[in-house]
N, C-alpha and C positions, 0 to 999 in steps of 0.2 A: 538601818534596815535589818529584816533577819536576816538574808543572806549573808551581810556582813558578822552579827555576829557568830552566826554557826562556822563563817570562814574562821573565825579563830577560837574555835569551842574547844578543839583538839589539837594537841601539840604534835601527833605524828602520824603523817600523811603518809595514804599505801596510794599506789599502782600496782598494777598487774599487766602481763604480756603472756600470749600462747602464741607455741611456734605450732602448727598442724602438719599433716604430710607434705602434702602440696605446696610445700615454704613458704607460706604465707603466713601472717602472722595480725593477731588483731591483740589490741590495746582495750583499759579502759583504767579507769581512776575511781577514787573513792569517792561516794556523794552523802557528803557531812549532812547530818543532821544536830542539832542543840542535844536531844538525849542522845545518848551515843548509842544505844540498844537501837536505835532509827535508821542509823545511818547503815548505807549501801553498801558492803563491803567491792574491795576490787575486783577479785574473784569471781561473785555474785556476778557484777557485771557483766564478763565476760559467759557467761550460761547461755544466753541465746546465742552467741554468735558461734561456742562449739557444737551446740544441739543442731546447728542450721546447717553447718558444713558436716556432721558427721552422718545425720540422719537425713540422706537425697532421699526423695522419691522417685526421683527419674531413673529407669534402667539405663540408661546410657551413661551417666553418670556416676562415676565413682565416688563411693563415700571415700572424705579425708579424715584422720584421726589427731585429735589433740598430742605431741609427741613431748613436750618442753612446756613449761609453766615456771613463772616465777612472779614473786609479789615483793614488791620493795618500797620500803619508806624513803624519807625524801634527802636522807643521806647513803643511799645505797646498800642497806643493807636486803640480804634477801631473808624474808621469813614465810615460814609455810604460811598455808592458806589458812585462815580460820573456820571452825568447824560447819557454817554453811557449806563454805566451799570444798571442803574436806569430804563429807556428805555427797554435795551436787558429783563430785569425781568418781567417787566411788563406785555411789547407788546408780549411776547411771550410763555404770560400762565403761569407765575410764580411769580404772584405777592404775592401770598398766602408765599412765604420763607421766612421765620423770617430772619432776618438781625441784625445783636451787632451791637452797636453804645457808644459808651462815650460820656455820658451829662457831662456838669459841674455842680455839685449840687450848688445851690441859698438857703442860707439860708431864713428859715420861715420869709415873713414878719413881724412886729409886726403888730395884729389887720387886717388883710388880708391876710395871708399868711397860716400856718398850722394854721386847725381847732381843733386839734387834740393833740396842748401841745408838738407835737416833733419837733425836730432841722429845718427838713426837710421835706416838704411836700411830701406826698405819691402820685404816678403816677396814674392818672386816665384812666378810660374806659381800651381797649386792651391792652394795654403797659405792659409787663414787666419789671421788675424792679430789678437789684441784687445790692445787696448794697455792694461796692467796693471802696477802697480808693486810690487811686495813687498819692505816692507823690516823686517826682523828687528833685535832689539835689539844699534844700533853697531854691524850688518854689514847697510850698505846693500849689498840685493842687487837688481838691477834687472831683473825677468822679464816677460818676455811670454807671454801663453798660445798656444799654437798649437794649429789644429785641422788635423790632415792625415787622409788613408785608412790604415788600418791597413795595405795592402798599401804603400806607402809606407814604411812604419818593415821589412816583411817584406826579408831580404836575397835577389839575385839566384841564381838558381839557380846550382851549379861549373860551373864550364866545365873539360871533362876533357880539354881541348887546354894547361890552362896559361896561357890570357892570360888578363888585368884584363879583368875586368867592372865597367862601371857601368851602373847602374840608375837613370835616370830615368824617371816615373812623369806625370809633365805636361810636354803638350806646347809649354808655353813654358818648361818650364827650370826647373823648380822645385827640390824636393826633390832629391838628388842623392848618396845615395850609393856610395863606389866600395868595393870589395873587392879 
């Protein structure tokens, strides 16, 4: 059937999850298509269910806001949203919702790397940072989870002069990047 073979068209499966104010939290998964430009991202999914609790019509009613987002493949890792999703947060007033991410930590370089005498250098400016290790079978991989602002992972608008843009987002330096 086609379902079955779009079920194994792609080797790595997303979900996604938002936590809102109101601690409630909705889910939703990827829906595979054969071309992969088709298929649904996780993210995506989730667009009506934050449009619908953010944007009440009812005065009595408090709007909730999206606070936590995260999108994971089907080994746990968390990876940003893809640029629909990146987009749908942004452009649509919600750039402020922290988003997990998995870095791969880089050890300290020597003499330019930690200032500080540790393995690993500490995250700068808005970044959070939870020290986390994942390690898969005989491929140690060493992640750390990151929480930044979706508008953070969003790229700078063109500059239709031509020159580089960079984009930094906290005022000490944090996140950073150029285009």
């Amino acid at each position: 059937t086609n379902q079955g073979i779009a079920a194994n068209a792609h080797p790595i499966r997303y979900g996604a999850a938002v936590l809102f104010s109101d601690d409630t939290v909705a889910i939703a998964a990827q829906k595979v298509a054969i071309e992969y430009g088709c298929t649904l991202d996780a993210v995506g999914q989730l667009a009506s269910a934050i449009d619908k609790k953010a944007l009440r019509l009812e005065e009595d009613v408090t709007p909730c806001r999206p606070i936590l987002l995260v999108q994971c493949d089907q080994y746990g890792i968390a990876h940003a949203p893809f640029a629909p999703g990146r987009a749908f947060l942004t452009e649509r007033g919600y750039g402020d919702c922290k988003v997990l991410v998995h870095q791969q930590r880089q050890p300290g370089i020597q003499g330019g790397g930690s200032t500080n005498g540790e393995k690993y250098p500490q995250a700068q400016g808005g970044v959070q940072v939870e020290e986390s290790s994942s390690n898969t079978s005989n491929n140690n991989i060493d992640l750390r989870l990151l929480e930044v602002e979706a508008n953070d992972l969003a790229p700078a608008p063109p500059d239709i002069f031509g020159g580089m843009i960079t984009k930094n987002h906290s005022s000490q330096g944090g996140l950073e990047i150029q285009f």
